[in-house]
N, C-alpha and C positions, 0 to 999 in steps of 0.2 A: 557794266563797262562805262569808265568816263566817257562822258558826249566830248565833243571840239571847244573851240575856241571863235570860230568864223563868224556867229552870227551874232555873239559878246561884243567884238572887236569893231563889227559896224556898226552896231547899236547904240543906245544912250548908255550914260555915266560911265562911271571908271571902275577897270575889275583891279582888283587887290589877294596881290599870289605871295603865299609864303613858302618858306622853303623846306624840306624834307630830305630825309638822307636815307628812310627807311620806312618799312609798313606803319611802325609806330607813330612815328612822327608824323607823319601824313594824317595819320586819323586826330590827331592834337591839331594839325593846322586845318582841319574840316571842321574840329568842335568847336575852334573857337571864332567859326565865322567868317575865314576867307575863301575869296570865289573860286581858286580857283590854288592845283600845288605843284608848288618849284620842284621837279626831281634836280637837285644840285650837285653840278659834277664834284664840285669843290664838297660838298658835305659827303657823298659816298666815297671819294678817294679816302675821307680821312676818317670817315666811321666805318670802314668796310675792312681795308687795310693801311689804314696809320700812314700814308704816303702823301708826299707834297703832291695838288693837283699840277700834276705836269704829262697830261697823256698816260699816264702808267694804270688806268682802269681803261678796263677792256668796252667796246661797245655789249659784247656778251653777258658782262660784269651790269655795267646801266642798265642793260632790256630786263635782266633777270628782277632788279631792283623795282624797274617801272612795274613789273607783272604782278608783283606783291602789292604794290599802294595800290593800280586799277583796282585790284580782287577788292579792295578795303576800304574803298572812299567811294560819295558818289557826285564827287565835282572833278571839274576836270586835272590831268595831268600835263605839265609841262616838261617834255624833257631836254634839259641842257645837254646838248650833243656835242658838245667842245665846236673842235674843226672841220666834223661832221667824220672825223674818223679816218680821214684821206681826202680822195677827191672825189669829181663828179658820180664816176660810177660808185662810190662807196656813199657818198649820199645817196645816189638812189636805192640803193638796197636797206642803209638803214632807216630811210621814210617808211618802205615796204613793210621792215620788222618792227620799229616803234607803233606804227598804224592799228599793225595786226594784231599787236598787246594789247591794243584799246586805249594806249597815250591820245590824246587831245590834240597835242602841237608838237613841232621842233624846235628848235634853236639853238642855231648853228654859228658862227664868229668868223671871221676873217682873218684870224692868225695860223700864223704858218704851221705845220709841222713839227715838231711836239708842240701843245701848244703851251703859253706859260699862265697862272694864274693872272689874271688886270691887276691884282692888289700886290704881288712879288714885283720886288728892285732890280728888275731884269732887263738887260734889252731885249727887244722883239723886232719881229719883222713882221709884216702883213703883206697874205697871198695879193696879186692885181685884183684890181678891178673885175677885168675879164674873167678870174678865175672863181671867182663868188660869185657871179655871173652865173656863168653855168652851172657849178654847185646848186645853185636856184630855181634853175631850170630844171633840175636835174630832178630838186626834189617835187616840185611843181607835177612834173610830169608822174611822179613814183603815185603819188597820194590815188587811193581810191573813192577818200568819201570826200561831199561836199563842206567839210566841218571841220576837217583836219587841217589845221593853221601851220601854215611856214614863218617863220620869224627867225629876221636874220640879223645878226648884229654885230657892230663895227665897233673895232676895236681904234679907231684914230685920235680920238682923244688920250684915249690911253699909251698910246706909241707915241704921243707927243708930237704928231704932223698937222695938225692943228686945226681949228673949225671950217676953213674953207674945205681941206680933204675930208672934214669928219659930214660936209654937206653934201658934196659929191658923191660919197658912195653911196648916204644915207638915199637920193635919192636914183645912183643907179641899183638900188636892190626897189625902190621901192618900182619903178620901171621895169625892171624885171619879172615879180609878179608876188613879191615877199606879201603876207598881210601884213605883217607890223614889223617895225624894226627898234632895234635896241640900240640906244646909241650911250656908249660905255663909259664914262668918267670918275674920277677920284676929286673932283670939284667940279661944287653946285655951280662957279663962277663960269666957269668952261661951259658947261651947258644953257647959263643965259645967255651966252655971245651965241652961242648953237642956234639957238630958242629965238631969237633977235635979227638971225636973217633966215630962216626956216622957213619956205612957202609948200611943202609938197604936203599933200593931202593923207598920207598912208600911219597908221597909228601909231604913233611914238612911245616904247617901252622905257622905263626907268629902274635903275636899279643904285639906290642910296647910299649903300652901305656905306659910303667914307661919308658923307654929311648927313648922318644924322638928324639934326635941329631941322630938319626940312620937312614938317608934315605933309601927310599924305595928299590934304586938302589943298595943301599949297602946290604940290605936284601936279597937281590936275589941274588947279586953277592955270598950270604955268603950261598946261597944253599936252601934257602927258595922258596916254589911255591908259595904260598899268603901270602899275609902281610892284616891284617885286622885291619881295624881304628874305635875299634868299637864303641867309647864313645865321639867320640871330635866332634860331629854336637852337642850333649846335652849337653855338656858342654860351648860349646857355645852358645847357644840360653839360657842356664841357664844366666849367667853371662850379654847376652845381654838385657835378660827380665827384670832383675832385674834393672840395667842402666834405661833401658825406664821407669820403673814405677818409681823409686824411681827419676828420672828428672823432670817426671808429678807431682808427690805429693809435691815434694820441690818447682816447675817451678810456681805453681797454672796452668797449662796447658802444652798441648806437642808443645805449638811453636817453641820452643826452639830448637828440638827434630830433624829437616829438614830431611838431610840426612839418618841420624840413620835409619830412617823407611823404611822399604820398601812400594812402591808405591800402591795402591788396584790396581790397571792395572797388576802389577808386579805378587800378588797374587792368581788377576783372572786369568792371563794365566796357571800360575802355575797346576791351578786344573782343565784347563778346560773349564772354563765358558761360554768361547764363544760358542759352542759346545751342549750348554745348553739353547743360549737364544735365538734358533730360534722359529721365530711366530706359534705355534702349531693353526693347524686349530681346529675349536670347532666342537666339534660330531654336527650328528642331530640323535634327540632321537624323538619316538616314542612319540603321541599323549598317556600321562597318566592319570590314573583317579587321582581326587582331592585327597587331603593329608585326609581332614576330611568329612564328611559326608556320606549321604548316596551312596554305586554303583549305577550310572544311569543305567536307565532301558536300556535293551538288545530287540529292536525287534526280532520278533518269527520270 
C-alpha cells in the first residue's frame, strides 16, 4: 500500500510528482525517481476512453485506475478527483473509497459541475467559497488515517478573477483545514503577483504545464512544496505511439523502427515478469469419478 503524503508535506525540501494515467505509467514515473504519482484525471479520461476531460470518467472509473498503481508502486499515490464528484456528501464517501484503495491524497478543485479542463478555451464558473468549504470539511472529517493528505485547489487564476480571489480562497481552504493547496494557472507571471502578496503558511502546490522554461529548482526556490508534472509521460507516449505506427504502415514493417522500441527484456522487467515465471509445481488431485457415465458402485 502507498504511505500518505502528511508527513512529506510538513517536512523539509520539495517532493516532485509525475503524472500517470495507468499501472504502467506509474511504475515508469517510480523508476525514474519521483516522490511521489499523479493519478491524472485528464490522462485517464483520454487513455482509458478517448474523451475530452470534461466529467465524463466516472469516480468508479479513477478508483479502479488508483487500485492498480497502489498494487504496483511503492510511493505514494495522488489522486485528482476533479470536483470531487458532487458535493459535500459525495466528497465524503469518495475520501472513504480513495483512502481504502491505499491512495495517499486527494485533490479536489473548485470548479462547478461538470468540470472543465484549466487548459480548454472555455468559460467556467466556480463553486462559493462557502461550498469548497464544506467540501473540505467534509473530506477532512471522511479520512481515517493520520497520513492521508487533502489538497485542495483553486481554479481563480484560471477563471480569470484574478490574484486578489485566487488569495482568498487560497487561504480560506487553507483555514479550513486543507494540507496543501494548488493554486492553478497557465502563466508563470500570474503566480508571481500570487507569490508577492502570499502570507499564509499551508504548502503551495504547482502545476507547470503551460510554462515550461521554469525549473523545478526555481519553483521551489519561488516558494513552492510540489511541483507536479502531470501530463508529459502521455504526451509523450502519445506523440511516440503515433511515430511507431505511422513508421510501420509507411515502413511495410517496424525494421526500420531499431532503437525507437524498447526491448521485450526492457518491458518484462518492467512489470515483473521474472517473478512470474517460476516452475509452479502441479497439484496432486484426488482419484475423480468419470465426467460421464454412470457413479461406480460403492462396496457395503
Amino acid at each position: 500500500m502507498s504511505g500518505g503524503l502528511r508527513s512529506s508535506l510538513r517536512g523539509q525540501g520539495g517532493i516532485v510528482v509525475g503524472g500517470a494515467h495507468d499501472a504502467l505509467s506509474a511504475r515508469l514515473v517510480e523508476e525514474a525517481g519521483f516522490d511521489a504519482v499523479w493519478l491524472s484525471s485528464l490522462g485517464v479520461s483520454t487513455a482509458l476512453r478517448a474523451v475530452p476531460d470534461l466529467n465524463l470518467v466516472t469516480m468508479t472509473e479513477m478508483l479502479e485506475v488508483g487500485r492498480n498503481i497502489v498494487g504496483r508502486v511503492r510511493i505514494p499515490v495522488i489522486a485528482d478527483c476533479e470536483n470531487g464528484y458532487g458535493d459535500a456528501r459525495n466528497v465524503f464517501y469518495m475520501v472513504q473509497e480513495f483512502e481504502r484503495a491505499g491512495v495517499g491524497a486527494a485533490c479536489f478543485e473548485d470548479n462547478e459541475y461538470p468540470k472543465r479542463n484549466s487548459f480548454y478555451e472555455m468559460d467556467r464558473d466556480l463553486i462559493s467559497i462557502g461550498e469548497m468549504e464544506a467540501k473540505i470539511d467534509a473530506a477532512v472529517s471522511a479520512r481515517q488515517s493520520g497520513e492521508f493528505a487533502i489538497i485542495a485547489r483553486t481554479e481563480a487564476l484560471i477563471a480569470g478573477l484574478g490574484v486578489p480571489a485566487a488569495v482568498e480562497r487560497a487561504r480560506a481552504y487553507e483555514e479550513t483545514g486543507a494540507d496543501a493547496v494548488v493554486v492553478h494557472a497557465r502563466s508563470w507571471a500570474l503566480l508571481e503577483q500570487f507569490l508577492a502578496v502570499w502570507t499564509g503558511k499551508v504548502p503551495l502546490v504547482v502545476i507547470p504545464t503551460m510554462f515550461a522554461e521554469i525549473g523545478t529548482e526555481r519553483l521551489f526556490a519561488a516558494g513552492f512544496k510540489m511541483v507536479i508534472y502531470a501530463n508529459q509521460a502521455l504526451r509523450a507516449a502519445l506523440r511516440a505511439m503515433a511515430e511507431a505506427l505511422g513508421a510501420i504502415r509507411q515502413g511495410g514493417g517496424c525494421a526500420g523502427l531499431g532503437e525507437r522500441l524498447a526491448s521485450l527484456k526492457e518491458l518484462e522487467a518492467l512489470v515483473g515478469a521474472d517473478g512470474l515465471m517460476l516452475e509452479v509445481p502441479r497439484p496432486r488431485f484426488a482419484a475423480r469419478r468419470p465426467r460421464h457415465g454412470p457413479a461406480p458402485d460403492v462396496a457395503r
